[in-house]
N, CA, C and O atoms as a MOPAC input file, in Angstrom:
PM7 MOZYME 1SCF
protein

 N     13.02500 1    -0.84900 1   -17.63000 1
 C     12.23300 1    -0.94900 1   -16.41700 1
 C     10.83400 1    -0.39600 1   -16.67600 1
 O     10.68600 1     0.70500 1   -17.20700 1
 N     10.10700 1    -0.93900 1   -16.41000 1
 C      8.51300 1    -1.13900 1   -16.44300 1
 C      7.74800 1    -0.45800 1   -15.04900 1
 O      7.64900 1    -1.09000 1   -13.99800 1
 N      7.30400 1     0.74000 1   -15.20900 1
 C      6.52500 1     1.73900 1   -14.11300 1
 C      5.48000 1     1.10500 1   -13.78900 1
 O      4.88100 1     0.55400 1   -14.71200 1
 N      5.09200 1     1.01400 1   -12.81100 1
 C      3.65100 1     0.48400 1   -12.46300 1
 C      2.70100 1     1.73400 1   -11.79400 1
 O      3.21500 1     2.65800 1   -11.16400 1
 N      1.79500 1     1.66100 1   -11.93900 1
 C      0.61700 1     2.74900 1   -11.31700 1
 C      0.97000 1     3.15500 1    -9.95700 1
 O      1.13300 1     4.29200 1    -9.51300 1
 N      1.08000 1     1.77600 1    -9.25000 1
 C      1.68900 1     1.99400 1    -7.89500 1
 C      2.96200 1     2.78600 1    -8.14100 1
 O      2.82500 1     3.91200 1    -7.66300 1
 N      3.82200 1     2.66200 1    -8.55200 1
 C      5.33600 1     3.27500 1    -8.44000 1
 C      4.56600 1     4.83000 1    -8.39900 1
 O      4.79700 1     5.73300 1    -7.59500 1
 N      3.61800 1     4.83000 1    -9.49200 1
 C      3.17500 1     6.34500 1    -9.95900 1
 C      2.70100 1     6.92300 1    -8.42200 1
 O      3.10200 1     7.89600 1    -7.78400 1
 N      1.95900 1     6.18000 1    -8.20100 1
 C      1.44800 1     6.97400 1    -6.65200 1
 C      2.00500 1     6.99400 1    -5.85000 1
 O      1.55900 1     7.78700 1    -5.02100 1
 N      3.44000 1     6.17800 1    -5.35900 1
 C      4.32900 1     6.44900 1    -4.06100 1
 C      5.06100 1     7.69200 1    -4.51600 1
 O      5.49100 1     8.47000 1    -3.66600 1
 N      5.21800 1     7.91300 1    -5.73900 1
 C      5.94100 1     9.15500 1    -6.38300 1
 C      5.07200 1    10.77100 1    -6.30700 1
 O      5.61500 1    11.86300 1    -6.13900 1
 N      3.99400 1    10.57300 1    -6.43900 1
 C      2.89200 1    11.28600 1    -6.05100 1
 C      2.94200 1    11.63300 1    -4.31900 1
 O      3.13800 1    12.69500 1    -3.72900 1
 N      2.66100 1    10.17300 1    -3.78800 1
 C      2.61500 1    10.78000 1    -2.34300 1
 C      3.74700 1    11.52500 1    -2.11600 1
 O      3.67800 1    12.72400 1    -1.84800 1
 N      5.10600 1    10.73800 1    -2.22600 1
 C      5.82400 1    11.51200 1    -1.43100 1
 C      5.93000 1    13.22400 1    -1.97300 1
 O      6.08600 1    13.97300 1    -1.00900 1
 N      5.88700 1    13.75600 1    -2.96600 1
 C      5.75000 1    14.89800 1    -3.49600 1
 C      4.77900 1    15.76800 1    -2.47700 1
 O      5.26200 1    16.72400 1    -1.87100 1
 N      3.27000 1    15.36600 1    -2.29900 1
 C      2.73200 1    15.35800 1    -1.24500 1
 C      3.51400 1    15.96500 1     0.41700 1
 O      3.48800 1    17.10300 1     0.88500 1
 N      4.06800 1    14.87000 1     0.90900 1
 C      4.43100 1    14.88900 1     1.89500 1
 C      5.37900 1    15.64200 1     1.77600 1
 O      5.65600 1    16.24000 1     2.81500 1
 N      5.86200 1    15.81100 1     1.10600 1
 C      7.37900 1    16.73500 1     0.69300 1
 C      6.69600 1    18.61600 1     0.86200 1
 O      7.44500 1    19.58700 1     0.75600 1
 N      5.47600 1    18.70300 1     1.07700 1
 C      4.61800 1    19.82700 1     1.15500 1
 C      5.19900 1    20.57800 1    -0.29100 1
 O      5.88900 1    21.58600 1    -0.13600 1
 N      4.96600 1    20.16500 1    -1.48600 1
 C      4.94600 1    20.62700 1    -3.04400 1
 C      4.04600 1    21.55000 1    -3.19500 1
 O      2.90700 1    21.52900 1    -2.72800 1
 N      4.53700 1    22.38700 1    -3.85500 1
 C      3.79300 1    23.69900 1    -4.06600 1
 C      2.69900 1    23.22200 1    -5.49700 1
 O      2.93400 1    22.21300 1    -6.16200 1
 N      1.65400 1    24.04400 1    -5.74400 1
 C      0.72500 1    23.53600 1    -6.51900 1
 C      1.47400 1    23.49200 1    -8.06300 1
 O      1.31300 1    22.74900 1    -9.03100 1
 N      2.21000 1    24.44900 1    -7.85000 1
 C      3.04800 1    24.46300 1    -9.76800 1
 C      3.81900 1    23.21200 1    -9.50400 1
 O      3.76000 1    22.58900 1   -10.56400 1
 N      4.42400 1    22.61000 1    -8.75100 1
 C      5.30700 1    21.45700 1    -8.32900 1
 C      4.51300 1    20.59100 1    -8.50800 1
 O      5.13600 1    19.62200 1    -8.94200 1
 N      3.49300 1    20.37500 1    -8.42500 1
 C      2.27700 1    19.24100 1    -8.62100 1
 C      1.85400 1    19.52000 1   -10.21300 1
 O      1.73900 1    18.63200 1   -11.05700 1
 N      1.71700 1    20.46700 1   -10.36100 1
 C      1.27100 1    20.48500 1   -11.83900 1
 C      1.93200 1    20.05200 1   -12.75700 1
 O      1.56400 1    19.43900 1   -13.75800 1
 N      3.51500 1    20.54800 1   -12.24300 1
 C      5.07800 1    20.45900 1   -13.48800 1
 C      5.15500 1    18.78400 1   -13.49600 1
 O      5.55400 1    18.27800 1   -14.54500 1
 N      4.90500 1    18.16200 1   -12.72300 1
 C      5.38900 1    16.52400 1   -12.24100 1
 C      4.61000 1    15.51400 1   -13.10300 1
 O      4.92300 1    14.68700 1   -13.96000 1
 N      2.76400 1    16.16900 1   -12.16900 1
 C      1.65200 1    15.40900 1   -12.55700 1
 C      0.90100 1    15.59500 1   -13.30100 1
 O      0.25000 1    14.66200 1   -13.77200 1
 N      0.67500 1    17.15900 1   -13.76400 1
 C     -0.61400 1    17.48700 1   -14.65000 1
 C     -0.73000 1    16.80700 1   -15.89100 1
 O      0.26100 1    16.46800 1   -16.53800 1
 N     -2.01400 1    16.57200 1   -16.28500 1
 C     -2.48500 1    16.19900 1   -17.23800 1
 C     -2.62100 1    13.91500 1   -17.13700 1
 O     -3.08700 1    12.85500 1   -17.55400 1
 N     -1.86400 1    14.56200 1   -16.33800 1
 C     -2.13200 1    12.71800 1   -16.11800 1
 C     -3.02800 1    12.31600 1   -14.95600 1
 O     -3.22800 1    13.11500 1   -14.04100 1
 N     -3.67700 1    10.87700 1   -14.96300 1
 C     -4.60500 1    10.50300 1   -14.36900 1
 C     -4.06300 1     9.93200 1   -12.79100 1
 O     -4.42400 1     8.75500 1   -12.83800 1
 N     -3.71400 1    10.03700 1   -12.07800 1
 C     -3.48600 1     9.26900 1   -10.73600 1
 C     -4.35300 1     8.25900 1    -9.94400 1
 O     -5.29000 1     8.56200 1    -9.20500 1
 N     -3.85500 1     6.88800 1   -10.23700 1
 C     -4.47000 1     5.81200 1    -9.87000 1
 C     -4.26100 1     5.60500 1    -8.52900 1
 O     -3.07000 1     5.72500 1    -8.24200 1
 N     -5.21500 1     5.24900 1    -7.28700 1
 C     -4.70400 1     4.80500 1    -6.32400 1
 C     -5.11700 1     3.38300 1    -5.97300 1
 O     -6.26700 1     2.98800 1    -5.78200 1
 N     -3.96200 1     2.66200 1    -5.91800 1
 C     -4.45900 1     0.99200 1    -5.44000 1
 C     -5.02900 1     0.78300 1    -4.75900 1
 O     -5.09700 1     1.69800 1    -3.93900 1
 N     -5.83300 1    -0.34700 1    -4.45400 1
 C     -6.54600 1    -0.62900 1    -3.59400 1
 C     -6.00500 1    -1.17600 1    -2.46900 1
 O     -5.21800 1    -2.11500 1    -2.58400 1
 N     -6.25500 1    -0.80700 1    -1.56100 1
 C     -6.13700 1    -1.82400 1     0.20200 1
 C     -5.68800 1    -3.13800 1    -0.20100 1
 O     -4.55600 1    -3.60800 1    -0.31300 1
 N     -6.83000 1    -3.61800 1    -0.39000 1
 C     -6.92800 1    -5.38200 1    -0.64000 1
 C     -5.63800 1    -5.83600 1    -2.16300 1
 O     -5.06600 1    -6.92100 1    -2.26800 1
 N     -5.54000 1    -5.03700 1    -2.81800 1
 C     -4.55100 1    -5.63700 1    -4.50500 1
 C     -2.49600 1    -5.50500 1    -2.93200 1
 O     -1.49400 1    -6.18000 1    -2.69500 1
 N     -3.03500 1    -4.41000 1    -2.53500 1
 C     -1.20200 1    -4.50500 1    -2.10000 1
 C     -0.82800 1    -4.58500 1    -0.48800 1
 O      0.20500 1    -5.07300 1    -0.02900 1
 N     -2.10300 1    -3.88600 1     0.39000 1
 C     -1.44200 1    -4.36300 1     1.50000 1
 C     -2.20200 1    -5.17700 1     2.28600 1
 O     -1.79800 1    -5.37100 1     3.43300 1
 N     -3.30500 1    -5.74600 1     1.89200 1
 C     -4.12500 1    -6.80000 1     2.64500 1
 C     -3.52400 1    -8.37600 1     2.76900 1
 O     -3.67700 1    -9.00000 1     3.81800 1
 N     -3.00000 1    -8.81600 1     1.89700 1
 C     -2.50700 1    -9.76200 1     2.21200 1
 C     -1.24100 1    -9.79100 1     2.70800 1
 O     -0.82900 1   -10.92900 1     2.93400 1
 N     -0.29600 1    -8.65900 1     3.01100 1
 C      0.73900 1    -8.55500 1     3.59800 1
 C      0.12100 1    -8.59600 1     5.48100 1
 O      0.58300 1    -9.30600 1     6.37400 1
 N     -0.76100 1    -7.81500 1     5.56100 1
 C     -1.19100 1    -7.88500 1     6.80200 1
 C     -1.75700 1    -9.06800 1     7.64000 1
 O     -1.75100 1    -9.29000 1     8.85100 1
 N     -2.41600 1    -9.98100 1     6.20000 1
 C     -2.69700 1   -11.04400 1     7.01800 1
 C     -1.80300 1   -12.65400 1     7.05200 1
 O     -2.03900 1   -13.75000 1     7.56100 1
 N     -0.76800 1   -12.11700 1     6.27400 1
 C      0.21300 1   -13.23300 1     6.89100 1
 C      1.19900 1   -12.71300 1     7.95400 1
 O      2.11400 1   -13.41800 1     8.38000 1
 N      0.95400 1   -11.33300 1     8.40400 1
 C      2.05100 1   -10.96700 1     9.74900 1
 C      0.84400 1   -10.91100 1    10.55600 1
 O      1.26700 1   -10.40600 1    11.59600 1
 N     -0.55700 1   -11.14600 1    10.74000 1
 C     -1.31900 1   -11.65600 1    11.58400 1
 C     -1.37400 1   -12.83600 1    11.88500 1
 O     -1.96100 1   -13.15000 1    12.92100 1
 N     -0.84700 1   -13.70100 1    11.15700 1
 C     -1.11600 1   -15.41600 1    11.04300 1
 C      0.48000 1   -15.54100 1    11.61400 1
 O      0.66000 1   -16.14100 1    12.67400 1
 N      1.43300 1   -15.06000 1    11.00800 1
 C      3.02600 1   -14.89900 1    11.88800 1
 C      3.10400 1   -14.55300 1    13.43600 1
 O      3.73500 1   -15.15400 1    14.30600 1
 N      2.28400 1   -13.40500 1    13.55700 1
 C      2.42700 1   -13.25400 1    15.26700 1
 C      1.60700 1   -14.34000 1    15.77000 1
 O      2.02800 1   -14.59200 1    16.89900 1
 N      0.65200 1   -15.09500 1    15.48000 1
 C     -0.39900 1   -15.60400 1    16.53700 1
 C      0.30000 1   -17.21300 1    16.45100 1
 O     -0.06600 1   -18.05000 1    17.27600 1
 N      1.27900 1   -17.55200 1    15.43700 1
 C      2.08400 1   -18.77900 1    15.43600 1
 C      3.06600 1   -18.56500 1    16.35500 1
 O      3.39900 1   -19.56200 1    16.99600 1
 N      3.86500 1   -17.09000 1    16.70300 1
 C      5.04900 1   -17.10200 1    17.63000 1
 C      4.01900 1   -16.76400 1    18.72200 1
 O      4.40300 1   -16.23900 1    19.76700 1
 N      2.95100 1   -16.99800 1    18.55000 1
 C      1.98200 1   -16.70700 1    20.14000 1
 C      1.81300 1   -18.29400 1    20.69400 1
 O      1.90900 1   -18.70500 1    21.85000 1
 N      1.55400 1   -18.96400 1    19.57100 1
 C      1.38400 1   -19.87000 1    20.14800 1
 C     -0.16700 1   -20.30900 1    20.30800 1
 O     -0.53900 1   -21.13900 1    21.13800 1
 N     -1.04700 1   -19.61600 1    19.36800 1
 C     -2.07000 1   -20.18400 1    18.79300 1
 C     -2.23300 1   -21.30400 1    18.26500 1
 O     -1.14500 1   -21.77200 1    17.92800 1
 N     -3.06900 1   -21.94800 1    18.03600 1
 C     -3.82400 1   -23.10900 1    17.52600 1
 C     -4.32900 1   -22.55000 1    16.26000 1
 O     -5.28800 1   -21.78300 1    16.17500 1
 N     -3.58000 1   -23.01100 1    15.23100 1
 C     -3.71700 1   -23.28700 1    13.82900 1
 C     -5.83600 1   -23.30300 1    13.40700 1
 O     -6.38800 1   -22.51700 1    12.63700 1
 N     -6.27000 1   -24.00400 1    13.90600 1
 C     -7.67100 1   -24.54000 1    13.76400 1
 C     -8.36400 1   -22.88700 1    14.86500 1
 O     -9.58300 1   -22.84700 1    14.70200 1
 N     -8.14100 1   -22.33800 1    15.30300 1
 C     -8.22000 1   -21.07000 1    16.30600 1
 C     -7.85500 1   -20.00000 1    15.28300 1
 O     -8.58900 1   -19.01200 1    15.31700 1
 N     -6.98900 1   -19.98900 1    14.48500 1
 C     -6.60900 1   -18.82200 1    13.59200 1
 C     -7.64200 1   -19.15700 1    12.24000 1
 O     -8.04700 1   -18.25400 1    11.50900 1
 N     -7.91400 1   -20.28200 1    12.08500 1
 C     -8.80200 1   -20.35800 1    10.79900 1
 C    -10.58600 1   -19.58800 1    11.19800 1
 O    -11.43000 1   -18.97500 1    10.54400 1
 N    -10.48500 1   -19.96700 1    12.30400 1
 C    -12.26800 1   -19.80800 1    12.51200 1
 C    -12.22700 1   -18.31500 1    12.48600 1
 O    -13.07300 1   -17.58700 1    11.96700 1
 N    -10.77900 1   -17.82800 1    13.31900 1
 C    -11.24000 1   -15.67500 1    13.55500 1
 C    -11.30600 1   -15.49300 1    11.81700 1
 O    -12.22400 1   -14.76500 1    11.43900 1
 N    -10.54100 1   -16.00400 1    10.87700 1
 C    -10.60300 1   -15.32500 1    10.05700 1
 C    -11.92800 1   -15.14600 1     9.13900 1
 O    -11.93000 1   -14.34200 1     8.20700 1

């Protein structure tokens, strides 16, 4: 199995959120670089096909969803 940068940073956050003490951050992460993805590479296009999903069960006009975007 093949780690991705992302995997690296949900592993990071939650450590984070887990309120990790600074030696707990150091023992895990130190010395390594922490990448954070961009908006647009992982959740931008998830957002805009559950924007284009709700406004089809709305009952929008196809030619109406092209122009907002």
């Amino acid at each position: 199995m093949q780690i991705s940068n992302e995997d690296l940073f949900i592993q990071f956050y939650e450590c984070m959120r887990k309120d990790a003490t600074i030696n707990e951050v150091y023992k895990n992460f130190g010395g390594g670089n922490i990448y954070i993805p961009s908006f647009k590479s992982l959740g931008r296009n998830a957002e805009i096909v559950a924007e284009y999903d709700k406004r089809i069960q709305d009952g929008q006009d196809k030619t109406e969803q092209q122009e907002s975007l």
